[in-house]
C-alpha positions, 0 to 999 in steps of 0.5 A: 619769096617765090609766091605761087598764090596770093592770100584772098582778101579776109579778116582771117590769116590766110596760108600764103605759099612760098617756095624759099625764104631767107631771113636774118636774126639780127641784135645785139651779141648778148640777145641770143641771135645765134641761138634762135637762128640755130634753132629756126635752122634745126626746125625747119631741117626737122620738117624737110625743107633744104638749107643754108645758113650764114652765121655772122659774129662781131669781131669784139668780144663784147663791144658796147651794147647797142653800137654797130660793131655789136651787131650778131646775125644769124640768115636762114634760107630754107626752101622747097628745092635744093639751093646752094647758098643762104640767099642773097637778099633778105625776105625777112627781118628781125631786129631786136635794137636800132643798131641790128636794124641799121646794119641789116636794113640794106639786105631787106628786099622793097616789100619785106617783113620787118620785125622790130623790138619798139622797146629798144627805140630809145633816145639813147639806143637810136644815137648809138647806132647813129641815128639823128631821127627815130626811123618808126617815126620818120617814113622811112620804113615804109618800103616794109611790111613794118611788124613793130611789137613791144617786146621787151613788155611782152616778154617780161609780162610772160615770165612775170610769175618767175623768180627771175632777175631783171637780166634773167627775164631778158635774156628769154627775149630771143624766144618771144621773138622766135615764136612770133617768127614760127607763127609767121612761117608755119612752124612746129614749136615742139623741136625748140620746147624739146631743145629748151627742156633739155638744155635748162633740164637742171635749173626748171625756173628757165624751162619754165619761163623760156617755153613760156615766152616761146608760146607768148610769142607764137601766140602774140602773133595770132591774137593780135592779128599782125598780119593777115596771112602766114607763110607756108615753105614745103618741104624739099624733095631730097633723095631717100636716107637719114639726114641731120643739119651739120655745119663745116666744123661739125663735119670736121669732127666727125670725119677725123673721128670716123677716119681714125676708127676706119684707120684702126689709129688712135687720134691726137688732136693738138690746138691752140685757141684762135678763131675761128679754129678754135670751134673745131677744139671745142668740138674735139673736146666732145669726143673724147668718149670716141678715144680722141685725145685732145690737148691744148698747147701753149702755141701754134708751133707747140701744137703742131709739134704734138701732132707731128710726135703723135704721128712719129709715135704712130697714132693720128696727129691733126691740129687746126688753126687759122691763118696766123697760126699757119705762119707760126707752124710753117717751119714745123710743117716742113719738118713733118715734110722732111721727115715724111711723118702723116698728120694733118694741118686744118687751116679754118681761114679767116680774113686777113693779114694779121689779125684783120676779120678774125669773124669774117670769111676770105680764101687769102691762104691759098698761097701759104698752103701751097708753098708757104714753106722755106725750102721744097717742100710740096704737100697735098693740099685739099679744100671742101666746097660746101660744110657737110663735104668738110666730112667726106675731105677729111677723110680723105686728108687722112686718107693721103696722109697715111698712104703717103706719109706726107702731111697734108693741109685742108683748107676750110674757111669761116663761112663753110665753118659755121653754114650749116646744112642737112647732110646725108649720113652715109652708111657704112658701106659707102666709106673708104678702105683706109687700113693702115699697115705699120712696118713688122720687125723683120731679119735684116737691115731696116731701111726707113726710107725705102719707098713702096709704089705709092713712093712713101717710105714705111711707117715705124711704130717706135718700140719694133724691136729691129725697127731702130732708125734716125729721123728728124728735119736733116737730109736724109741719105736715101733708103737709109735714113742716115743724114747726109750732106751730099749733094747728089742725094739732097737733089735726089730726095728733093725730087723723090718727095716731090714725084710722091705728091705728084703720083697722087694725081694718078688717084684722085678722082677727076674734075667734073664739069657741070655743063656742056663739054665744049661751053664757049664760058667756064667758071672755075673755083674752089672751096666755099665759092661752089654755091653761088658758082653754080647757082649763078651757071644754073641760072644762066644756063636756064637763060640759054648761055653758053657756060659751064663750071668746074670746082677744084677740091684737090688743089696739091697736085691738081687732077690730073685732067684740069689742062685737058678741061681747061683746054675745051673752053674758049673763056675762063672765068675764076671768082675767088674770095682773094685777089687771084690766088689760084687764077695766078696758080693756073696762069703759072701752070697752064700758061691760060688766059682768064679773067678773075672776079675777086672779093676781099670783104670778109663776106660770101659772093652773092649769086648776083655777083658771079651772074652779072660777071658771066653776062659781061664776059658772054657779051663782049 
């Protein structure tokens, strides 16, 4: 856990020093683990420290109770420096059940705190989650700081004055043990008791009985002298500016709201329910007082249709899905290719194919956003690298979509989705110009697909009087609009849309390099691999290896100087959360020699993982 001084030998709890810790919430999918986890995250955020987060959630919808496939967890790494991912081994544990334990156990470092719900070690609970021995019994924990509390007992004997059902008095258990946890690191209670009374402001038996076991069990831990010392995380050094936690999903939100104020263009969101896109919906839903329109359609292909009018109709159309989604909309996206109308696609990828880890994390749909279309039909394709930067890109995906007329798809993923982190809010000034001008009614012949220096033909708000013209998904006759089945002008309107999203390279800012210019070694990524790829360089720079590394956001065209980059390093390295998706990408492009570190498991790299490839390669 990074100690910089250890406790002296007392009775008393001394304050022991910690630059980071990571723990990990773990119970079942109705113990409220993403609760707690959200509000130790929000606390430890409100008293300055730097974090990272890695929600998990079951892929059942309810699966038994007490069985491995049950399990929910929620890791927090807060810290007193800047750090990049949610760590990657556990310094802490809560297990609310033997199912939590046994699925988590095996990221506990030798030595770390486990805190264990002993009323859940029943017979019945322990031969659900597999266990042929009760491992409170057995010696095996003993490799552990063991905090072992009876907190079923203790919670229910905390809200005992309270008409509260059985299951009512329960389901307050997260807060007994989100107590014991801020006691243990330090924490002010005050930002949950303030969450709890307004989240329950309308029912006061459960504010009641939620601060009452919150404060059980914060004050459990001091009475009972569990331990002898209790930790002390700083808070971070961070440059000066308003903050606030925000996830990926949250970021989306406010960057597609914010980008259609800047625009001046009411914003249409369109959606069908699929996880994980479907927290993006649920956050539209919350901005309506903000003008967005938000409609959830029968399918994927019904959804982006909606966007698609929206946009014909000269408003912002946006929808969000996930990777089967995508398959359903790609006959769709060409047509907003076809008929240069701006929209935007949000592809929130999980793993795959079907409907293989709808809760789990992958990269897997590189392939389909760049050219999972029947047909030419390039597009821009942007992907953020860490959750509060899914704000600054959706803006910028707006951004292109208006000035080019294109659509265009940004790709996040699960894990960028739900991590959350503090994000500095930017001040007004700091955001982009994005003014949007619409053709004006004018004498003369209209030409819908005469093109402007950017190549992107004029957007027509339907209704201009003079603005009449033809669109949809048949070849159009250049500047004109007719349709046309020439063949010259087929080729010539192929090449036009293409040399449009081409000519986008000319703007983009370039990439950036993080490390010495010439490293003999350098790593290349994209999206949420950018943690653990710079951490792991960090690391081996600091141990004097020679390697650099460079994350990708444009990836539909790329920057315009990524074969001069690639070019001044002898060795590449591509770690990707697929099987080599945008290794394949820059072999086809560069014709470069590389070696790939690839992960299909539904799950982040870890820093460890991308360090220990680094040294293979600059060892042989």
């Amino acid at each position: 856990m990074g100690s910089t001084k250890k406790p002296p030998a007392s009775s008393k709890p001394t304050i022991q020093e910690l630059d980071e810790v990571v723990i990990r919430f773990a119970g079942d999918s109705g113990d409220g683990m993403q609760l707690v986890g959200a509000q130790f995250t929000a606390t430890a955020a409100a008293v300055g420290n730097d974090i990272s987060t890695l929600p998990d959630f079951p892929a059942e919808i309810r699966a038994p109770a007490g069985t491995l496939a049950g399990v929910s967890g929620f890791q927090v790494r807060f810290s007193n420096h800047e750090i990049h991912t949610p760590g990657d081994v556990l310094n802490a544990l809560v297990a609310m059940n033997p199912a939590a334990l046994q699925a988590n156990v095996k990221d506990l470092e030798p030595g770390g705190i486990l805190v264990l719900n002993t009323d859940a070690f029943t017979t019945d609970e322990l031969d659900r989650a597999g266990y042929h021995a009760n491992p409170l019994l057995d010696g095996s924990l003993k490799r552990f700081r063991l905090v072992a509390i009876p907190m079923n007992k203790l919670n229910r004997d905390a809200v005992s004055q309270f008409k509260l059902s059985p299951r009512e008095a329960d389901r307050c258990r997260n807060f007994f043990a989100l107590g014991l946890v801020y006691w243990l690191f330090e924490r002010p209670l005050e930002p949950s008791l303030r969450w709890i009374r307004d989240r329950f402001s309308k029912n006061p038996a459960m504010v009641e009985a939620n601060t009452r076991t919150l404060m059980a069990g914060y004050q459990h831990c001091e009475s009972a002298k569990l331990m002898r010392v209790h930790y002390r995380v700083a808070k971070a050094e961070i440059p000066a500016g308003r903050y606030r936690k925000i996830t990926g999903t949250e970021a989306l939100a406010l960057g597609l709201v914010t980008a259609g104020r800047l625009s001046g263009l009411p914003l249409v969101f369109a959606c069908h329910p699929m996880t994980p896109a479907s927290d993006v919906m649920q956050q539209m839903v919350e901005m309506k007082r903000h003008g967005v329109r938000m409609i959830q359609a029968e399918d994927e292909l019904a959804a982006l249709s909606m966007a698609i009018g929206a946009s014909f109709g000269g408003t912002l159309g946006v929808t969000a899905t996930s990777g089967p989604g995508m398959s359903l909309m790609s006959e769709g996206i060409g047509l907003a290719v076809m008929s240069e109308l701006p929209c935007v696609v949000i592809n929130i990828q999980r793993g795959g194919p079907s409907t293989g880890l709808p809760t789990r994390s992958e990269q897997a749909d590189l392939f389909q956003a760049l050219v999972g279309r029947h047909g030419e039909a390039p597009l821009p394709v942007l992907a953020p690298a860490h959750p509060s930067e899914c704000f600054a890109l959706a803006l910028e995906a707006v951004r292109l979509a208006t000035r080019y007329m294109t659509p265009v798809i940004l790709l996040s993923d699960v894990y960028l989705a739900n991590g959350a982190e503090p994000w500095k809010i930017p001040e007004v000034g700091e955001l982009p110009d994005m003014e949007v001008v619409f053709a004006a009614s004018g004498k003369g012949v209209f030409l819908p697909y005469r093109r402007d220096e950017h190549l992107a033909r004029p957007w027509a708000a339907p209704g201009t009087p003079g603005l009449e013209h033809r669109i949809g998904g048949l070849e159009t006759e250049r500047e004109t609009g007719h349709v046309s089945y020439d063949a010259e002008n087929h080729e010539a309107m192929i090449r036009e849309r293409a040399d449009k999203i081409a000519r986008i390279a000319e703007e983009i800012p370039p990439l950036q390099v993080h490390g010495a210019d010439d490293a003999d070694l350098l790593v290349l990524g994209w999206g949420s691999t950018y943690g653990a790829i710079f951490s792991a360089v960090k690391r081996c720079q600091a141990q004097g290896l020679s390697v650099a590394c460079a994350h990708l956001r444009h990836l539909s065209p790329l920057p315009k100087n990524t074969g001069e980059i690639l070019a001044r390093h002898r060795r590449l390295l591509v770690p990707e959360l697929n099987s080599g998706q945008l290794a394949w990408l820059i072999r086809a492009v560069f014709v470069r020699d590389l070696e790939t570190l690839n992960k299909v498991q539904g799950k982040p790299f870890l820093i460890s993982e991308v360090e220990a490839k680094i040294h293979a390669m600059l060892r042989a």
